[in-house]
C-alpha positions as CSV (number, residue, x, y, z in Angstrom):
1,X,111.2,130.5,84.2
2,X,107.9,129.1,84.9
3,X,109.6,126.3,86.9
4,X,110.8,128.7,89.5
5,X,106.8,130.4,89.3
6,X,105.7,127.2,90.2
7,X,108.1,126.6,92.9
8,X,107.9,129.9,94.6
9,X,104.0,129.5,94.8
10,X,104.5,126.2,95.9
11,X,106.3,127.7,98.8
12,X,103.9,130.5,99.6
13,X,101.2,127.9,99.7
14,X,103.5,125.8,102.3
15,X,104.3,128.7,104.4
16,X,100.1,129.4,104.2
17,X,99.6,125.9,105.6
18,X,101.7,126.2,108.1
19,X,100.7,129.3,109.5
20,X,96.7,129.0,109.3
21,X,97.3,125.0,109.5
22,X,93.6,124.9,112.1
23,X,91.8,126.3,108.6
24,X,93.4,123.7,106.4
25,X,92.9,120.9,109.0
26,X,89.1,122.2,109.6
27,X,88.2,121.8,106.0
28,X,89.7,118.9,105.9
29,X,87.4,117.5,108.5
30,X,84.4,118.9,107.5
31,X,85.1,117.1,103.8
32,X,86.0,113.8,105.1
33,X,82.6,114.2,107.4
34,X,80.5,114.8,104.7
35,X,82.5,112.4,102.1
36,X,81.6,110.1,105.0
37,X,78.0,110.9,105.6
38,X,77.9,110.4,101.9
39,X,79.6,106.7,102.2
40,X,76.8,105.9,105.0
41,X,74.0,107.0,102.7
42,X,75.5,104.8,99.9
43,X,75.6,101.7,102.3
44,X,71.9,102.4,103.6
45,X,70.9,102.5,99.8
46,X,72.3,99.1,98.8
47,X,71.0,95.8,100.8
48,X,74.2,94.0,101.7
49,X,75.8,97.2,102.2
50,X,79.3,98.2,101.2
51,X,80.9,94.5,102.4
52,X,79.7,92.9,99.3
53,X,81.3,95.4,97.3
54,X,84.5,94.5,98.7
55,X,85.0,98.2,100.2
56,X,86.3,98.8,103.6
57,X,85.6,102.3,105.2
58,X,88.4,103.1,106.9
59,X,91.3,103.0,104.0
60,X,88.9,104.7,102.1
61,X,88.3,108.2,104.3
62,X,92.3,108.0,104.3
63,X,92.5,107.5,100.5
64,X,90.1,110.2,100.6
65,X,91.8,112.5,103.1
66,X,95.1,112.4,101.3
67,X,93.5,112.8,97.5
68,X,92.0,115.6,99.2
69,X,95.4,117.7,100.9
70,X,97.0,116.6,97.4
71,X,94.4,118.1,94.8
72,X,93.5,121.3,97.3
73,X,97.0,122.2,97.1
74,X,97.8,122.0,93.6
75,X,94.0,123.5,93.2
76,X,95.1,126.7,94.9
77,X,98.6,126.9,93.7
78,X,96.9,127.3,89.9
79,X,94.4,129.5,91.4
80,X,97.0,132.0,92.7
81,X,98.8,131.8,89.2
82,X,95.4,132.6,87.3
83,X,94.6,135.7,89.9
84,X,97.7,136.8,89.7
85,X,98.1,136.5,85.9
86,X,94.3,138.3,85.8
87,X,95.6,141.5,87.6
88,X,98.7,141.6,85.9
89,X,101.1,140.9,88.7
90,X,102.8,137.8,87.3
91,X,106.0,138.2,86.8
């Protein structure tokens, strides 16, 4: 039973990306900027910068940018479980 819970928010969260996908791709942005701007300031601080660490920047925001869709959505699919579960609506 809780399978098809899972699944049928799942699907509500889909259909929610899809229809305010500018939202979803707009915070998206505006957390790889400042996971970015974060990045930068962790390069300023060290004297050889990132290089010597062996990090490259680009991989990186992507690894970012995907961790980020990944643990959003599963983030607000438990979110709308515990709501719902709160008022009493889950079935």
């Amino acid at each position: 039973m809780l399978c098809w819970q899972l699944w049928s928010e799942f699907l509500l969260e889909w259909n929610l990306t899809r229809r305010y996908w500018f939202d979803t791709l707009a915070g998206l942005l505006a957390s790889v900027l400042f996971f970015y701007s974060m990045v930068l300031g962790l390069e300023n601080l060290t004297p050889e910068g990132l290089a010597s660490l062996g990090l490259d920047l680009g991989p990186l925001l992507l690894v970012f940018a995907a961790f980020n869709l990944v643990v959003g959505t599963f983030q607000s699919i438990a979110y709308s479980v515990q709501s719902e579960a709160a008022l009493g609506t889950l079935e």
